[in-house]
C-alpha positions in Angstrom: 19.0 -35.5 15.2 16.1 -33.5 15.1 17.7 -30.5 16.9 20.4 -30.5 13.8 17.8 -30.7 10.9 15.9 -27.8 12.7 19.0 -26.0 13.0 20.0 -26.8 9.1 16.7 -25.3 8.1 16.7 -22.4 10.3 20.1 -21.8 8.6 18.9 -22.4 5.1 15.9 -19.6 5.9 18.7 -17.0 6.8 20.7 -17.5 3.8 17.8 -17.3 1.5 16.3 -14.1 3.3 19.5 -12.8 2.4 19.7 -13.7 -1.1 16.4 -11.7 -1.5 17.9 -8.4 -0.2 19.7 -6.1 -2.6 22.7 -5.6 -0.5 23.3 -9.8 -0.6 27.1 -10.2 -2.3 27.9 -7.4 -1.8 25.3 -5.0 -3.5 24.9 -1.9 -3.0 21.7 -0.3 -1.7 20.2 1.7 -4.1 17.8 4.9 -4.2 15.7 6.2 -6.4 15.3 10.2 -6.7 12.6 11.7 -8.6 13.6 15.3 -9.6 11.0 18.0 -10.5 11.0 21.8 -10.4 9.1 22.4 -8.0 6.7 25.6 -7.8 5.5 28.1 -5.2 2.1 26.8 -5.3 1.3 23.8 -2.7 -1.1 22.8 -5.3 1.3 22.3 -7.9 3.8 20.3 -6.2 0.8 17.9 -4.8 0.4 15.9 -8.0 4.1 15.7 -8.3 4.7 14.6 -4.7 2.2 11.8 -4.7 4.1 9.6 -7.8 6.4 8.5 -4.8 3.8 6.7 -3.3 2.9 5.5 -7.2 6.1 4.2 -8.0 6.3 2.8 -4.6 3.3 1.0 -4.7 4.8 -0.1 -8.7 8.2 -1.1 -7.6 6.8 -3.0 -4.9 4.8 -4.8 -7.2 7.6 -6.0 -9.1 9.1 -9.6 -8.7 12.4 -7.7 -7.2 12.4 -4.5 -6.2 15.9 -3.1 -6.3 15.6 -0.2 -4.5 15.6 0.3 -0.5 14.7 3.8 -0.9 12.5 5.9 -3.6 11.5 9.8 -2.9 10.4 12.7 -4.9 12.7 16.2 -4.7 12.0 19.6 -5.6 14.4 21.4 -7.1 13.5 24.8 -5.3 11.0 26.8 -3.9 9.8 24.1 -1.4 10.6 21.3 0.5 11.8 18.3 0.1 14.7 19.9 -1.7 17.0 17.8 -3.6 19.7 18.3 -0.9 17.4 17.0 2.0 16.4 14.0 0.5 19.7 13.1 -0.9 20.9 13.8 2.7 18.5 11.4 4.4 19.1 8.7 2.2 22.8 9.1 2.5 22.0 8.7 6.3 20.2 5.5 6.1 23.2 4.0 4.1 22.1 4.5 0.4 25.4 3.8 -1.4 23.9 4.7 -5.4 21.6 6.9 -6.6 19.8 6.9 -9.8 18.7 10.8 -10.1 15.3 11.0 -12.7 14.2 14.5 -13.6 10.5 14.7 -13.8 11.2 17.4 -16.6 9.7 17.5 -20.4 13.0 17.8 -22.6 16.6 19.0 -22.2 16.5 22.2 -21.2 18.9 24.4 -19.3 17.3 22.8 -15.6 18.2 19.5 -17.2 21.8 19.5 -18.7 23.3 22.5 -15.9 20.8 23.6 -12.7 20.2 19.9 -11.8 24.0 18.3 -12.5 25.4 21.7 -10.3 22.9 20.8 -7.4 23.6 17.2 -7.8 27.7 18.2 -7.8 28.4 16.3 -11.1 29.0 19.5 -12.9 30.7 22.6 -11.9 30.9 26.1 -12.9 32.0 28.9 -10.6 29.3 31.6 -12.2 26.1 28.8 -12.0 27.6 27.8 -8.9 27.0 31.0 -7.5 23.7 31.8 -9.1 22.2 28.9 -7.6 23.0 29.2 -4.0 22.0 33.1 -4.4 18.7 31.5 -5.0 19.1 29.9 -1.3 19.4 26.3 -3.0 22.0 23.8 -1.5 24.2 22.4 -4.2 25.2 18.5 -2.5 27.8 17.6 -1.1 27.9 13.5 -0.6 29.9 10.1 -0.8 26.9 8.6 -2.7 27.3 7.6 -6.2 24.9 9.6 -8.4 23.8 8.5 -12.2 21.0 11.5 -14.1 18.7 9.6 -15.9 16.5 11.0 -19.1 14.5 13.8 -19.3 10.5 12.6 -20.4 10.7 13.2 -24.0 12.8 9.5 -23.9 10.1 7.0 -24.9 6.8 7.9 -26.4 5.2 8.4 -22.7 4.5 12.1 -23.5 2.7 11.2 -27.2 0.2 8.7 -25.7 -0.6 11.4 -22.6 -1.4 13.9 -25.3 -3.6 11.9 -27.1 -5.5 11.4 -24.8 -5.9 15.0 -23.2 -7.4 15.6 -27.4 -9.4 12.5 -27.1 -11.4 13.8 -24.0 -12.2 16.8 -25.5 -12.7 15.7 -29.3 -16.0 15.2 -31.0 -15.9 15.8 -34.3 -11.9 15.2 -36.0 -12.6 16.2 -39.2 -13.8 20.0 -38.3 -10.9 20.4 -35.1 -7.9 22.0 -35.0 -5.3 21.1 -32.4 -2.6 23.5 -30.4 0.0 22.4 -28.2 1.6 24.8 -25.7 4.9 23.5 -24.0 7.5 25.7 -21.6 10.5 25.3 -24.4 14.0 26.4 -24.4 15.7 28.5 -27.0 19.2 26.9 -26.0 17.6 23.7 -27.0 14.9 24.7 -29.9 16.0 22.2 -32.4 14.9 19.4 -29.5 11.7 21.1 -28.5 10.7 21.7 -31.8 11.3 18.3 -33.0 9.6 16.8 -29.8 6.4 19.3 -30.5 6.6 18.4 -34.4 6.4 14.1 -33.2 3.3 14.7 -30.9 1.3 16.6 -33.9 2.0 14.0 -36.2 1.1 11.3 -33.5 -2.2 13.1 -33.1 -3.3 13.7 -36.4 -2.5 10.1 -36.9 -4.6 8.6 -34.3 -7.3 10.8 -34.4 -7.3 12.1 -37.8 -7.2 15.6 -37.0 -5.9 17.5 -39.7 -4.8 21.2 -38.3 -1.9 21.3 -35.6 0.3 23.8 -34.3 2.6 24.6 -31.7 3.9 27.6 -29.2 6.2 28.1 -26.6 4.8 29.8 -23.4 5.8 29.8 -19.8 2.9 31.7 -18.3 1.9 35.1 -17.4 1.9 37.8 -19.9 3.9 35.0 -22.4 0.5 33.4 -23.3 -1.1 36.4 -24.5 2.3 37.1 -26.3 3.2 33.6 -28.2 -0.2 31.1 -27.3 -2.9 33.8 -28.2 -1.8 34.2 -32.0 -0.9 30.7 -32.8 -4.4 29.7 -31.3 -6.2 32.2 -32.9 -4.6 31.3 -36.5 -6.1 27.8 -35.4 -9.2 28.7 -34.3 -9.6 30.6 -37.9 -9.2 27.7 -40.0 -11.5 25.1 -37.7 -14.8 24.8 -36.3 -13.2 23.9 -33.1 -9.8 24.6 -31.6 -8.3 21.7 -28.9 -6.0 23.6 -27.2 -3.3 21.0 -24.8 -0.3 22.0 -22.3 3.0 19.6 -22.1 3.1 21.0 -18.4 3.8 18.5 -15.3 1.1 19.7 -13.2 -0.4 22.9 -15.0 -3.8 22.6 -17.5 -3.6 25.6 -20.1 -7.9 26.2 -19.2 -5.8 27.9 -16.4 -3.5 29.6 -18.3 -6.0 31.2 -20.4 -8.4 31.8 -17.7 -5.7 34.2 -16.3 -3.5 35.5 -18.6 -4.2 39.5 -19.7 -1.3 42.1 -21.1 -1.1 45.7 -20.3 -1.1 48.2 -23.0 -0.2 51.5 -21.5 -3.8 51.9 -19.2 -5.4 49.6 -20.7 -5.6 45.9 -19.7 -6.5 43.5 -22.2 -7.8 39.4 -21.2 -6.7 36.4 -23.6 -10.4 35.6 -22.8 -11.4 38.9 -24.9 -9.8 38.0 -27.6 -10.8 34.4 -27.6 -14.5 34.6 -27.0 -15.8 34.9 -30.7 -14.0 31.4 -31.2 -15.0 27.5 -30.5 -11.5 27.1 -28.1 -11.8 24.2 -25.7 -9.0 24.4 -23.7 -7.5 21.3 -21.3 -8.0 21.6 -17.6 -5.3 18.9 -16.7 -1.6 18.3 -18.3 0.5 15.6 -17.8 -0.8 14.6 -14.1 -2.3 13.3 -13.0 -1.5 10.0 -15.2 -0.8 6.1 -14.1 1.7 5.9 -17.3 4.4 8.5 -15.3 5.0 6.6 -12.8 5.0 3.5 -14.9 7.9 5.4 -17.1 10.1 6.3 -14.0 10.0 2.6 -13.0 10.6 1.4 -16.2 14.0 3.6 -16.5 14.8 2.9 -12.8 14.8 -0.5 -13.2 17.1 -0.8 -16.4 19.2 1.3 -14.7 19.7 -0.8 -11.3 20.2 -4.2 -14.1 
């Protein structure tokens, strides 16, 4: 008798350990791929590359944490490149993939380079571009959805904010000047997105002057940032200048950034230095509330 009821139990703990997994009636196992550029710089990528162990550490947290396998991509110029994770986690039997990209707004990366690399969109002249870069478009069995870029939500507003707030003393005599990458394909998007996060922090803080630009980096700074934040800087006792960047702070940019004029060479410091400009040191990361927003769309996605 007692053999059987230990027997009944030890059954009962099987069926229940498999109830907890995600592949239990026939679920699929599920991955979660964070997508960003990527950059050159080791330093760049480091703030990006450590949100896997954040949204690791999140998802784990959670009551049930769909996913058997989460990792962060780049989508070129260094390793792990979107093909070699994809690869690996097609190896260790991933059967769906929810694909984030860890980019601001739609852009030409979003809607095209990422879907060709991913092989959910195809056209022969991008095709061809891209693996002229030396990047591998995928080729896999796994089921692969795109989720949003970051301007989905209001993730990117409250980040701001806060990059004002920690240099902000006085409101009423500040200016404020946000500096994003942009894309003239998709203007009307970027401008709108740069429009809401003025408004948000004039709101909250009560800052009254607030501009935009669109700037890469390089020479563009001294080109498209350096008027729009001296216009600023002339109407305001102090200019708050912010970057909607992933892992760049503008205090670099500017620190940097000079334009040739036949022989002579010109610094954006130069030009700034008559003028209260506080420029931030750190964009978007690093910041819990990223990795709370990929978790957030991950797990809608796997409901």
């Amino acid at each position: 008798m007692k053999t059987r009821i230990v027997m009944a139990l030890a059954a009962l703990g099987f069926l229940f350990s498999m109830i907890s997994t995600p592949a239990f009636a026939g679920q699929p196992k599920l991955g979660l791929v964070i997508i960003a550029h990527g950059s050159p710089r080791l330093e760049w990528n480091a703030p990006v590359l450590a949100l896997e162990e954040e949204v690791q550490t999140l998802l784990s947290e959670s009551d049930n944490n769909p996913f058997s396998a989460t990792r962060v991509a780049l989508m070129e110029f260094n390793e792990p490149s979107i093909n070699t994770v994809i690869k690996e986690m097609e190896k260790d039997g991933i059967e769906k993939i929810y694909a984030i990209p860890l980019l601001i707004a739609p852009s030409g990366h979003s809607q095209f380079d990422i879907p060709t690399i991913l092989g959910l969109y195809y056209e022969e002249e991008m095709a061809e571009e891209i693996r002229e870069e030396g990047t591998t478009i995928v080729d896999t069995k796994v089921n692969i959805t795109l989720g949003p870029t970051l301007n989905s939500g209001d993730v990117l507003k409250k980040i701001m904010l806060d990059r004002v707030r920690e240099l902000s003393i006085s409101p009423e005599s500040e200016g404020v000047v946000l500096l994003a990458h942009g894309d003239n394909y998709f203007e009307p998007i970027w401008s709108s997105l740069s429009a809401e996060i003025g408004s948000y922090i004039c709101a909250k803080t009560g800052i009254e002057h607030y501009n935009y630009s669109f700037v890469s980096v390089g020479q563009e700074f001294m080109a498209e940032g350096v008027p729009v934040v001296l216009r600023t800087a002339e109407k305001c006792e102090r200019t708050i200048v912010v970057g909607l960047y992933l892992s760049m702070g503008v205090e670099r940019m500017a620190d940097n950034s000079a334009m040739s004029i036949g022989k002579m060479k010109i610094e954006s410091k130069e030009l700034l230095k008559d003028y209260n400009i506080l420029f931030a040191p750190r964009g978007l990361l690093p910041d819990p509330r990223l990795a709370e927003w990929i978790v957030e769309k991950a797990l809608v996605w796997a409901k």
